[in-house]
C-alpha positions in Angstrom: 2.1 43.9 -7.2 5.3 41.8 -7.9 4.5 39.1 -10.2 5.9 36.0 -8.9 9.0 34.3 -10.8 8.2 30.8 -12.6 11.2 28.1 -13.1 10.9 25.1 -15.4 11.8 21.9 -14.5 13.0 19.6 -16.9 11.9 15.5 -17.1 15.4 14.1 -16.2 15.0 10.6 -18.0 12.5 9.8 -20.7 9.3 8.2 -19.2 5.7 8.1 -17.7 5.7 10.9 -15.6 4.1 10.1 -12.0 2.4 12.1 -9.2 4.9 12.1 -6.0 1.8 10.9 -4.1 2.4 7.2 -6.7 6.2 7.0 -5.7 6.0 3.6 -3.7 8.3 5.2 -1.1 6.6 6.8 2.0 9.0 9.6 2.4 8.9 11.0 -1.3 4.9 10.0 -1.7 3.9 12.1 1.7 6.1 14.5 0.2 8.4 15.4 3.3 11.5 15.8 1.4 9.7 18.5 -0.6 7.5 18.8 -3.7 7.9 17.3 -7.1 7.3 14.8 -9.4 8.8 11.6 -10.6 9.1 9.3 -13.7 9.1 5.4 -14.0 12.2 5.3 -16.7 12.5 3.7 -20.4 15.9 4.5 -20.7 19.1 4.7 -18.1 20.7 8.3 -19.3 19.4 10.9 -16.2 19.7 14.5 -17.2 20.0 17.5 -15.3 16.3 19.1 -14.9 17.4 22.6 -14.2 20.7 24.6 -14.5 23.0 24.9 -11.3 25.9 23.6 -8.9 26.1 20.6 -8.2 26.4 20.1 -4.0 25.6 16.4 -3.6 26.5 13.2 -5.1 25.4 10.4 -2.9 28.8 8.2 -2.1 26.6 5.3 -3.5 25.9 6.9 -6.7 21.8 6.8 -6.9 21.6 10.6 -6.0 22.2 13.7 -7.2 21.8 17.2 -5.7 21.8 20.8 -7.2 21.6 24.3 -6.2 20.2 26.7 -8.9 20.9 30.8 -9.3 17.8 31.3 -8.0 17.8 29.5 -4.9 16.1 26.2 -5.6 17.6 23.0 -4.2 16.6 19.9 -6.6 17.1 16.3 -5.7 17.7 13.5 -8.7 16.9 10.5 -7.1 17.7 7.2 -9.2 15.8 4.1 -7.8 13.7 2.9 -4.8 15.7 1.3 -2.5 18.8 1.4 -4.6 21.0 2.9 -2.0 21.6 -0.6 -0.9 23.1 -2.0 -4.2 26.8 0.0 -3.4 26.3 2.4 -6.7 26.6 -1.1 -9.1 24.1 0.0 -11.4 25.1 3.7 -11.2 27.8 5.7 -13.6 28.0 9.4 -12.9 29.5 11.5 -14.5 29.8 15.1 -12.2 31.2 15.8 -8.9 30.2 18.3 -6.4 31.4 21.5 -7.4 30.7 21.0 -10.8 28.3 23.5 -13.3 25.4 21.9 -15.4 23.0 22.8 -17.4 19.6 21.8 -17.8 19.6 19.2 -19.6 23.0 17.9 -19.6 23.7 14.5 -18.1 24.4 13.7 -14.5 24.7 9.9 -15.2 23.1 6.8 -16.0 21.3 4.1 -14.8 21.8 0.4 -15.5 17.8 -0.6 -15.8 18.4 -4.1 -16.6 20.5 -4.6 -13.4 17.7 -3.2 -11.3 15.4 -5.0 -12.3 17.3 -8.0 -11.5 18.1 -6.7 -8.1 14.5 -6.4 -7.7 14.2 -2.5 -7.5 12.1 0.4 -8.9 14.0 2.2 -11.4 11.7 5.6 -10.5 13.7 8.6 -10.8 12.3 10.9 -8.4 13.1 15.0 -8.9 12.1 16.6 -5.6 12.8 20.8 -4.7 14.0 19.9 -1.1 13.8 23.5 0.2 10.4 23.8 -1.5 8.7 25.1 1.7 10.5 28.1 1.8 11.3 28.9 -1.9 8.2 28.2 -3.4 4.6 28.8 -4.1 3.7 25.8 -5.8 5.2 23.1 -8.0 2.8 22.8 -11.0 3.1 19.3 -12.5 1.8 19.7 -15.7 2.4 16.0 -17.6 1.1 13.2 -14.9 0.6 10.3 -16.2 1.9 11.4 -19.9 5.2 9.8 -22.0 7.6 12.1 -22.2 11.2 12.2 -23.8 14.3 13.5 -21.4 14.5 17.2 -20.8 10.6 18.0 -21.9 9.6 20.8 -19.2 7.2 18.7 -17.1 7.0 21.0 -14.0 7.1 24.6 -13.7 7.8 26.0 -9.7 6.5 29.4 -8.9 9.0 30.6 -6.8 8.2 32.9 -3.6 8.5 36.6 -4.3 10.1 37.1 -0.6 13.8 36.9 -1.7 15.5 33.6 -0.2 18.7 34.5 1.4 21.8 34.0 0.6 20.6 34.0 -3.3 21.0 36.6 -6.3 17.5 38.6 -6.4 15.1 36.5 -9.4 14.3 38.4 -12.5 12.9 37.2 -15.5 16.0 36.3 -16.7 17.5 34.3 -14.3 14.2 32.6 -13.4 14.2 31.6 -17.5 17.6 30.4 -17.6 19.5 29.9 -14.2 22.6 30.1 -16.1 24.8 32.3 -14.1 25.6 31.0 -10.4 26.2 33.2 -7.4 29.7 32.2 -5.6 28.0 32.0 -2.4 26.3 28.7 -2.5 28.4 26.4 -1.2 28.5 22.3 -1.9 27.3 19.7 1.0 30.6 19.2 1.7 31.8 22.5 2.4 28.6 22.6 4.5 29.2 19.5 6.9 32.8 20.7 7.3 32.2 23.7 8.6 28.8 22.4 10.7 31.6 20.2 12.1 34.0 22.4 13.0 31.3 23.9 15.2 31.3 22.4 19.0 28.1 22.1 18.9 26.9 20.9 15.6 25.1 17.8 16.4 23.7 19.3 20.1 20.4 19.7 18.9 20.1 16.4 17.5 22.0 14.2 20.6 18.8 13.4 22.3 17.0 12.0 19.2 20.3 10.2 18.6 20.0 8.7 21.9 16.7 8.1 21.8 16.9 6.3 18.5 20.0 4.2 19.5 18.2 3.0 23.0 15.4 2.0 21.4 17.2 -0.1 18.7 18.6 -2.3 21.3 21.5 -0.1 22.4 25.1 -0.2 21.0 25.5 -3.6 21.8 22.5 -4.3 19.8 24.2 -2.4 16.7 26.3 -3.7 14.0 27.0 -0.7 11.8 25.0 2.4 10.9 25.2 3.7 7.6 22.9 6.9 5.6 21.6 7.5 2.2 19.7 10.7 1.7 16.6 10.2 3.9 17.5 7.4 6.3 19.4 5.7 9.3 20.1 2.2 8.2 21.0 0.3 10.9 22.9 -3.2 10.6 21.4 -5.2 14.0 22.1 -8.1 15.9 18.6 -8.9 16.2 15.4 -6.8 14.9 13.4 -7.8 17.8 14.8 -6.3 20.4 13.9 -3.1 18.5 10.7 -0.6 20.0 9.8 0.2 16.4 6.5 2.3 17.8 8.7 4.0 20.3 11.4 5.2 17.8 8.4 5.5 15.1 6.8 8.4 17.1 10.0 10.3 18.1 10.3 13.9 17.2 11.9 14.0 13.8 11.5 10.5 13.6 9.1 9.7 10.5 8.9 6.4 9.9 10.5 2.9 10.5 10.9 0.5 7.6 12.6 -3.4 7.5 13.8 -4.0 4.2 17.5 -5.9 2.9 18.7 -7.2 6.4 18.6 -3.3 7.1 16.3 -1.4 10.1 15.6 1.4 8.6 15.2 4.8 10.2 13.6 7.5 8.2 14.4 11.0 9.0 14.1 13.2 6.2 16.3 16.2 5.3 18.2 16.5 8.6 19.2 12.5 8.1 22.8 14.0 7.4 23.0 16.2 11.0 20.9 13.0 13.2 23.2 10.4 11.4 26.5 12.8 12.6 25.2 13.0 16.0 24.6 9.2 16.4 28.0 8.6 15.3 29.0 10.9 18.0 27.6 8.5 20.4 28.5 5.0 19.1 32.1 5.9 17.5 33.7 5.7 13.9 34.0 1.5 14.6 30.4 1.6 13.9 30.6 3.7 10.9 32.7 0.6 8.9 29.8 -0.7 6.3 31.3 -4.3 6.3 30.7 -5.2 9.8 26.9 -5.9 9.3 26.7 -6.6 5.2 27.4 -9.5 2.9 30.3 -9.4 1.1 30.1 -7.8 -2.4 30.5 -10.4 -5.3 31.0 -10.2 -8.8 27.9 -11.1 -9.3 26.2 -8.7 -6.9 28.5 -5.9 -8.4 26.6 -6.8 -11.7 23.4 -5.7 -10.5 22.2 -9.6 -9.3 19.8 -9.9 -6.2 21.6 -10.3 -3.3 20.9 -12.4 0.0 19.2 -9.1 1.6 16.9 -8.1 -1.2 14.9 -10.4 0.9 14.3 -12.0 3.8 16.1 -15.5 4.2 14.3 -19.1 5.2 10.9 -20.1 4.3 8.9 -18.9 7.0 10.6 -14.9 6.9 9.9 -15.0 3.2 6.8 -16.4 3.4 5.6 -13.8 6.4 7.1 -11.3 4.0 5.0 -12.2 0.6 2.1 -12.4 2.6 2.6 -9.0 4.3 3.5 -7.5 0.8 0.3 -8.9 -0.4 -2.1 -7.3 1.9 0.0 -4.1 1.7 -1.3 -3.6 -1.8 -4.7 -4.9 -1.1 -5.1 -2.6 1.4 -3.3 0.2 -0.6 -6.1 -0.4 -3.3 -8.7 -0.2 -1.7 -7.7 2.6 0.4 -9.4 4.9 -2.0 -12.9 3.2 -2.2 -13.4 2.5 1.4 -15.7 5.4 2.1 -18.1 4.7 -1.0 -17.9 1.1 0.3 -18.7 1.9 4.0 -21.7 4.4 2.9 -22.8 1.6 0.3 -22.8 -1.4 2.8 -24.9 0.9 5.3 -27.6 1.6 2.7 -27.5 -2.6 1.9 -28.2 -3.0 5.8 -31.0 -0.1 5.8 -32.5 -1.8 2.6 -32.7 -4.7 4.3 -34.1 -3.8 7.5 -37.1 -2.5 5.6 -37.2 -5.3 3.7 -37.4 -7.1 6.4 -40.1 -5.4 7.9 -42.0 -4.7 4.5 -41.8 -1.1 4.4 -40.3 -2.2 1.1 -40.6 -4.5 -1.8 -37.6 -6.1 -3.4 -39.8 -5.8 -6.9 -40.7 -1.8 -5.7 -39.1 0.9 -8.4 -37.8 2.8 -5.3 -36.0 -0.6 -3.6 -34.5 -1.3 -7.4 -33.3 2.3 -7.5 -31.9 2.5 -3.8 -30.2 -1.0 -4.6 -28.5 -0.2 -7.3 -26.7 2.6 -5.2 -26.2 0.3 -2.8 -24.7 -2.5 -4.6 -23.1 -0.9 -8.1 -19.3 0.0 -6.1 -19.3 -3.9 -5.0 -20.6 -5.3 -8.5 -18.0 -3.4 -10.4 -15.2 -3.7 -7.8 -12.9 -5.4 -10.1 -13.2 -2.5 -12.4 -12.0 -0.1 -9.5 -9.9 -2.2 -8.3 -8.2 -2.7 -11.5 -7.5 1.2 -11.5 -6.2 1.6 -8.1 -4.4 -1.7 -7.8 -2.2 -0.7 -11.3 -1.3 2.5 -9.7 -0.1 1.5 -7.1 2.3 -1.6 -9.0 3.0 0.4 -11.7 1.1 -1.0 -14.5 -1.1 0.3 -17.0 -4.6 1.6 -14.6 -6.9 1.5 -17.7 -6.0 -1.7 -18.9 -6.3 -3.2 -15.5 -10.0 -1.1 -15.3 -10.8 -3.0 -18.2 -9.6 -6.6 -17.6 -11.8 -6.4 -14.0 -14.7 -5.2 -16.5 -14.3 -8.8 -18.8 -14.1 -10.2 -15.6 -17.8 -9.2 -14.9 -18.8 -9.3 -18.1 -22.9 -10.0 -18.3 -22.8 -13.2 -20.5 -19.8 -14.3 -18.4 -21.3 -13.7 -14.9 -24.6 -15.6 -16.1 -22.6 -18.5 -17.3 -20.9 -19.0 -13.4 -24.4 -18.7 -12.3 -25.1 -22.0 -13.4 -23.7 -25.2 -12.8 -24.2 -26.4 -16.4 -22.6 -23.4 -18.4 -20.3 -23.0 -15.4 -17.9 -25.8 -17.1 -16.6 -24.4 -20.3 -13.7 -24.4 -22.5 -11.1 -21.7 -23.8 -8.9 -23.4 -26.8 -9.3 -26.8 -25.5 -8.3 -26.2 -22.4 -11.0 -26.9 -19.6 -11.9 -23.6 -17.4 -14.5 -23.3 -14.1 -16.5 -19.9 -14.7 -16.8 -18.3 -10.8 -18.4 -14.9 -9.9 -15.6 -12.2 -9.5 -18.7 -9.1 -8.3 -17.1 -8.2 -4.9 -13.5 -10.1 -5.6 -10.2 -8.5 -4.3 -7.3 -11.4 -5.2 -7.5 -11.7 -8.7 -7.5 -8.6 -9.8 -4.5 -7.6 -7.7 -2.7 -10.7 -8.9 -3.6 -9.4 -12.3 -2.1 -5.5 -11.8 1.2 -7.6 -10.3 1.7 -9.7 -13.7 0.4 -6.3 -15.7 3.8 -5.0 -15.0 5.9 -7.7 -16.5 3.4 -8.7 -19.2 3.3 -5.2 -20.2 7.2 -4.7 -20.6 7.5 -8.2 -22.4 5.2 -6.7 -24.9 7.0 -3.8 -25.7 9.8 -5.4 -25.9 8.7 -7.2 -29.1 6.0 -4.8 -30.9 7.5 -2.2 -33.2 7.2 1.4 -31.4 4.8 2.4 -33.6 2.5 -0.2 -33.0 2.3 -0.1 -29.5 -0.7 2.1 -28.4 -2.7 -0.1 -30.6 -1.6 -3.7 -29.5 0.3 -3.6 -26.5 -3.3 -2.8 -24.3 -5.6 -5.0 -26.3 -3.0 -8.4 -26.1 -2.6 -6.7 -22.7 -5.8 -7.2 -21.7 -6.5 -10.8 -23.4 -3.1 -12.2 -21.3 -4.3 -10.8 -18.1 -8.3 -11.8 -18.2 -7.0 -15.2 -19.9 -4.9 -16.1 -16.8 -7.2 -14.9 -14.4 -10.5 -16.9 -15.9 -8.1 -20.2 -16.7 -6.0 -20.3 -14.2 -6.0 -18.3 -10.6 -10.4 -18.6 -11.4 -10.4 -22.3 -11.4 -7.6 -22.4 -8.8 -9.5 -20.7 -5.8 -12.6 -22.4 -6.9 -10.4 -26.3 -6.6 -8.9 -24.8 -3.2 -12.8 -23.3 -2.1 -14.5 -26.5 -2.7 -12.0 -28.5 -1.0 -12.5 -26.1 2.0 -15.8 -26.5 1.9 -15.7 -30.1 1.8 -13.0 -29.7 4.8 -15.8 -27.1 6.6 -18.9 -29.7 5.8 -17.3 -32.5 7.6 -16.2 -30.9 10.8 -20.0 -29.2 11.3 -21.2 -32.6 10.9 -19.0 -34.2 13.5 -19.4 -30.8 15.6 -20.7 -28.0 15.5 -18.7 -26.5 18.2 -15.6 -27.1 16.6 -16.8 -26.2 13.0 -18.0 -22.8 15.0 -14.3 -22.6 16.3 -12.8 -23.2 13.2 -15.3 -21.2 10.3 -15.2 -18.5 12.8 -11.8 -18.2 13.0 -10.6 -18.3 9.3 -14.0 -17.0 7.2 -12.6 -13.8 7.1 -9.4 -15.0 6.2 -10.6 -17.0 3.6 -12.7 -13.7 2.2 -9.5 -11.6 2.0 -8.1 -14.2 -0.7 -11.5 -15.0 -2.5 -11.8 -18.9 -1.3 -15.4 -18.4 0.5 -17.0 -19.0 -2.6 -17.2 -22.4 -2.2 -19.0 -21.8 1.1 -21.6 -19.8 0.1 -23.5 -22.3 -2.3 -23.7 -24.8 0.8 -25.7 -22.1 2.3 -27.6 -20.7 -0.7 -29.1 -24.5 -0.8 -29.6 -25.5 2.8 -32.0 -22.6 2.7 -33.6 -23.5 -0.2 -34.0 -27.1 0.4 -34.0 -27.1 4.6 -35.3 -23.8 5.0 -32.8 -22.6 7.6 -28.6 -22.7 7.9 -26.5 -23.5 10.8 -23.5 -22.6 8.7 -25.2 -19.2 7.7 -25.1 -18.3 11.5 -21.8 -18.8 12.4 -20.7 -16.8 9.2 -22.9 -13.9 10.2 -20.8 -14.2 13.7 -17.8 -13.2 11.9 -19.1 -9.7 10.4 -20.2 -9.0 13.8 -16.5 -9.8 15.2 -14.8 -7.4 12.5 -16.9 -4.4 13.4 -16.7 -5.0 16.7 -12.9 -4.6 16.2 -13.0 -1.6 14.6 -15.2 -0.5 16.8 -12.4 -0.5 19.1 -10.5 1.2 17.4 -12.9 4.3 16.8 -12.8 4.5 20.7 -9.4 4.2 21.4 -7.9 6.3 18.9 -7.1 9.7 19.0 -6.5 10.1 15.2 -9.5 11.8 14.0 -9.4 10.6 10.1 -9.0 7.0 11.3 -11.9 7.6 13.9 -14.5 8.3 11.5 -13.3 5.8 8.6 -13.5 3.3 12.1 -16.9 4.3 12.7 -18.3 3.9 9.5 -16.7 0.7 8.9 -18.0 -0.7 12.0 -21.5 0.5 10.7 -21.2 -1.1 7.6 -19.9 -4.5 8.9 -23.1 -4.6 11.5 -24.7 -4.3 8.3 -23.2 -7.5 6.5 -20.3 -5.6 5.0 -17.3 -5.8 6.0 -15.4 -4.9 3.0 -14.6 -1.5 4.8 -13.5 -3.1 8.2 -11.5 -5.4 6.7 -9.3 -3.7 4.4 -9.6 0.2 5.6 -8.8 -0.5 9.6 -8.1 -4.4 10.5 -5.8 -5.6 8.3 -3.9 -2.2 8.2 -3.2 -3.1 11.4 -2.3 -6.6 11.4 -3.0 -7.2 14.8 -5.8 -5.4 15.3 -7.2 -8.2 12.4 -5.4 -11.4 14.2 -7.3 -10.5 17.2 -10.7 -10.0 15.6 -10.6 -13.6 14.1 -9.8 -15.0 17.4 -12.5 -13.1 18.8 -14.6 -14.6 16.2 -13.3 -18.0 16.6 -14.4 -17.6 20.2 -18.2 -16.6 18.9 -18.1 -19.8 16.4 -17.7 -21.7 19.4 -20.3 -20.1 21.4 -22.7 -20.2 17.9 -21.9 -24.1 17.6 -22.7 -24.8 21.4 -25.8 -22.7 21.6 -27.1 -24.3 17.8 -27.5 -20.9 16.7 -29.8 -21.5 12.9 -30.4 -19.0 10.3 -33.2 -19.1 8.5 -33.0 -16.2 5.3 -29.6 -15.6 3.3 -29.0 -12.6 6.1 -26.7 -11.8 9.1 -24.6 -9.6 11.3 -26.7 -7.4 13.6 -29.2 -5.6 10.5 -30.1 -9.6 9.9 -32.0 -10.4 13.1 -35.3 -11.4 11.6 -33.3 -14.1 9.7 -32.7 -15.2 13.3 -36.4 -15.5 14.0 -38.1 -19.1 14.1 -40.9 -18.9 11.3 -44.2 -20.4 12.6 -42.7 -20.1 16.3 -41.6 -16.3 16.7 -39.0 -14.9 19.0 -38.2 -18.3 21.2 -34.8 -19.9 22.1 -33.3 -19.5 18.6 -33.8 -16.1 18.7 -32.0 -15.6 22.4 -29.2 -18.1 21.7 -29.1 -15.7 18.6 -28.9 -12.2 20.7 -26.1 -14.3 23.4 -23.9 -15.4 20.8 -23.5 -12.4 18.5 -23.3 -9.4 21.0 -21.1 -11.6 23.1 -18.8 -12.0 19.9 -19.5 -7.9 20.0 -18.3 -7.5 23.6 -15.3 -9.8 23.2 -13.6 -8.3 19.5 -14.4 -4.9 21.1 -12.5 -5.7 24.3 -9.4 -7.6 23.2 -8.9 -5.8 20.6 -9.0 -2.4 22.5 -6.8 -4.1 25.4 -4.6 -6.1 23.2 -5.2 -5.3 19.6 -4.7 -1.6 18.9 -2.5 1.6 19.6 -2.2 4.9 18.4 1.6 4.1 18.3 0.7 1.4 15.4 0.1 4.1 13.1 2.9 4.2 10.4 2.8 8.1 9.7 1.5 9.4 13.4 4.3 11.3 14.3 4.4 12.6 10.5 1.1 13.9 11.2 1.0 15.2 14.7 4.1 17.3 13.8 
């Protein structure tokens, strides 16, 4: 048997080298535009990671492409997003045509302007014809620092011969060195595609399909390309069908990012882009009609007006949005164990509730602590995921959500007495962070640029020592003194806010808690609704409030209910399923961020639905009388000393109504298979 050629690739820019599946780009991270690796940069010089031609250099000056003897096509990607700063922070220094080695430098990368343009630096090396040349990509160095041209990668090319390329031996496949005359450079390529009739036929009806549904040529500025996408200059966004033009064939994606709509297409985005030009006409091709001018200062690498969106409410819409995209993206990798674990807590508690079991019993302590360990240490997990996903330092992070729930600390917030205490004068509110989401996703956001303002002042060789201890300190410092006493001042007044409306009605308080609990969950604030409850049951013996908060679990499962039965995707169906479980349970953790707020709307419409139930809760003076809820909690719902009486009905009318109307709305207004982001991606 022929044993298969292996290619090194090289790390083009010293680094920490990332998976592709951690590029915070959709089209690299699902890795359509082939397999590879990428690297978050320390220092602006990009080398060559394997020897070859040179048959792209993006007009904007954040891309590189080569072609190597053996029939590999690389990509050198400098940048997230970086297409739209017109090449400023960009120097290169080949052209197509040109020879390079492996190792020797394409160009280099201005990291201070990018970061004050607000954009990754990530260089991102990706073997674009990697589906029929290779094997498999073997990154080797994930996650390590590595110095430029240290052989991170090694490809194991296909033994099938790849046409048009010299036949691999084991000296090519080692050095690359000598090119074959026939590749030709992406220039030669488009001209003669273009000189062919019919060039862009196979791509004129996704070219009209695309333009129709972005408003039509009257809706279009200007269209320009970088090396993935359609970036469309419109008159206005809205009049856009972004699920329509999301689930085209070839179609990938639609992204809204720097005043641009962005179409992503992949690979062919060079042939889709010709053929839409086709349509529209080379007036539309003229890159000032729909962008700011360029400034000085812009030119220097400064953020411009479209690094964002402009006036209060677009960038307010925008930071939330960006928020609950990395919440979400988080907890994405937890919501199963979360889903399974809140299903136990509601099984526990059913036999609980019917003493099968004893909470003092060694088999209800052993079952509990599988149930409740993944919410307990949350922060911890959450620390991990959430710092993957910004960029910062994963074990730190795991470790500042661990000093979060620190034993002695967590007692401390138990108590009002040792709740109040003091960190170097300054006055701090201890508050129980088992189960939180906020803070620690605040804290992998600041990780980042506390992280790189430490290393900017520590001696190299002092770094792995003190840069993830201080690290650590800053982080758990701000979160316990400043965002910890924050939500607790904004909780209490809510609560206060909450109080006073149940006592002037408890219709509208129904109306109102229903409608924004769950909200108020998402950024940690219900805290300071939960002790109102703890001590209306322990000095009243039953809660009003307690019942209308157990209306809005039943409200999120009941939307993603909706969404197991109107999808067709069959990984979203059974995540929908058991999060639906889970949240009849009393956990909605899984609902929450795995389905509803994935899907904005599908979460928009589950609070009104809940607002609705409130209101029905309120009018039918639903009480509660055990720290219990959802559907799992009926017995909670049961009058003690009375039995199953008019409580207990007004209990059953109010929550499976708030059941039939989040499953309803939401499956007739709330959800679509066309919402999904990567549907098309998949189907195809």
């Amino acid at each position: 048997m022929k044993k298969a050629a292996t290619r090194r690739l090289l790390a083009p820019v010293a680094g920490r080298v990332l998976a592709l599946a951690d590029v915070q780009d959709p089209v690299f991270a699902t890795a359509t535009m082939g397999p590879g690796f990428a690297i978050q940069p320390t220092d602006g010089r990009v080398v060559a990671p394997v020897s070859g031609r040179v048959t792209v250099v993006a007009a904007t000056k954040h891309a590189v492409g080569l072609v190597t003897a053996s029939g590999l096509e690389v990509l050198v990607h400098m940048g997230i997003d970086t297409v739209e700063l017109n090449g400023a922070p960009f120097v290169c220094h080949v052209q197509v045509g040109d020879t390079v080695q492996a190792g020797e430098v394409l160009a280099e990368m201005d990291l201070a302007a990018l970061q004050r343009a607000q954009k990754l630096a990530t260089v991102i090396v990706v073997v674009t014809n990697g589906q029929t040349v290779l094997d498999d990509l073997i990154v080797a160095a994930t996650d390590q620092m590595v110095t430029a041209k240290t052989a991170v990668a090694t490809a194991v090319l296909a033994v099938t011969p790849v046409p048009g390329a010299q036949a691999v031996t084991s000296t090519t496949a080692a050095s690359d060195v000598e090119l074959e005359s026939e590749f030709e450079s992406e220039s030669e390529s488009k001209s003669k595609s273009k000189s062919k009739p019919n060039s862009t036929s196979k791509y004129a009806h996704l070219a009209t399909a695309i333009v129709t549904n972005v408003g039509g040529p009257g809706n279009i500025n200007s269209v320009i390309h970088c090396i993935t996408r359609l970036r469309f200059y419109l008159k206005d966004e809205h009049r856009a069908q972004d699920a329509v033009i999301a689930n085209l064939d070839g179609v990938i994606d639609v992204a809204k990012a720097g005043g641009q709509y962005q179409v992503v297409i992949g690979p062919a985005v060079n042939e889709v882009y010709d053929a839409v030009m086709a349509q529209l006409g080379p007036a539309f091709a003229d890159t000032t009609a729909g962008t700011p001018t360029a400034t000085a200062t812009q030119a220097a690498g400064a953020p411009t007006e479209t690094d964002a969106p402009t006036g209060w409410l677009p960038r307010l819409r925008h930071g939330v949005s960006q928020v609950i995209g990395v919440m979400t993206a988080a907890m994405i990798p937890v919501i199963g164990i979360l889903a399974g674990s809140g299903i136990l807590k509601g099984i526990l508690a059913a036999l609980t509730g019917f003493h099968v079991l004893t909470v003092t019993s060694g088999t209800y302590m052993v079952l509990n602590a599988v149930a409740d360990a993944t919410f307990y240490f949350l922060p911890v997990v959450l620390g991990f995921t959430a710092a993957k996903k910004l960029g910062s330092d994963p074990i730190v992070l795991a470790i500042v959500g661990a000093i979060l729930i620190y034993p002695s600390l967590m007692t401390a917030a138990g108590h009002a007495t040792t709740a109040q205490i003091t960190f170097f004068g300054v006055p701090t509110h201890l508050m129980s962070y088992a189960a939180s989401v906020f803070p620690m996703i605040v804290a992998a956001w600041l990780g980042v640029s506390v992280e790189r303002g430490l290393k900017r002042v520590i001696p190299l060789y002092l770094r792995s020592v003190f840069v993830p201890i201080l690290e650590a300190l800053i982080l758990s410092v701000i979160v316990l003194v400043v965002i910890g006493p924050l939500i607790t001042m904004i909780s209490k007044g809510l609560a206060s806010g909450i109080l006073a409306i149940y006592n002037f009605s408890p219709a509208l308080s129904g109306l109102v808690i229903g409608g924004l609990y769950q909200t108020m969950v998402i950024f940690g604030l219900h805290w300071g609704i939960i002790p109102i409850v703890i001590n209306d049951i322990a000095t009243n013996g039953h809660s009003y409030l307690n019942a209308i908060l157990s209306i809005t679990m039943v409200a999120q499962g009941g939307a993603v209910l909706a969404v197991f039965l109107k999808s067709k995707n069959k990984p979203l169906k059974e995540i929908s399923l058991a999060a639906a479980i889970s949240a009849f349970c009393g956990v909605t953790e899984p609902a929450l961020y795995g389905v509803n707020l994935k899907y904005k709307r599908v979460f928009v419409v589950a609070s009104i639905a809940s607002g609705l139930g409130g209101l029905l809760t309120g009018l039918l003076h639903v009480n509660n009388y055990a720290l219990s809820g959802s559907l799992i909690g009926f017995p909670a719902f049961i009058t003690p000393g009375v039995g199953i009486g008019p409580n207990f009905y007004g209990y059953l009318i109010s929550h499976y109504g708030t059941l039939l109307i989040a499953t309803t709305l939401v499956y007739l207004f709330g959800f679509s298979d066309k919402m999904l982001p990567a549907t098309s991606a998949t189907a195809k």
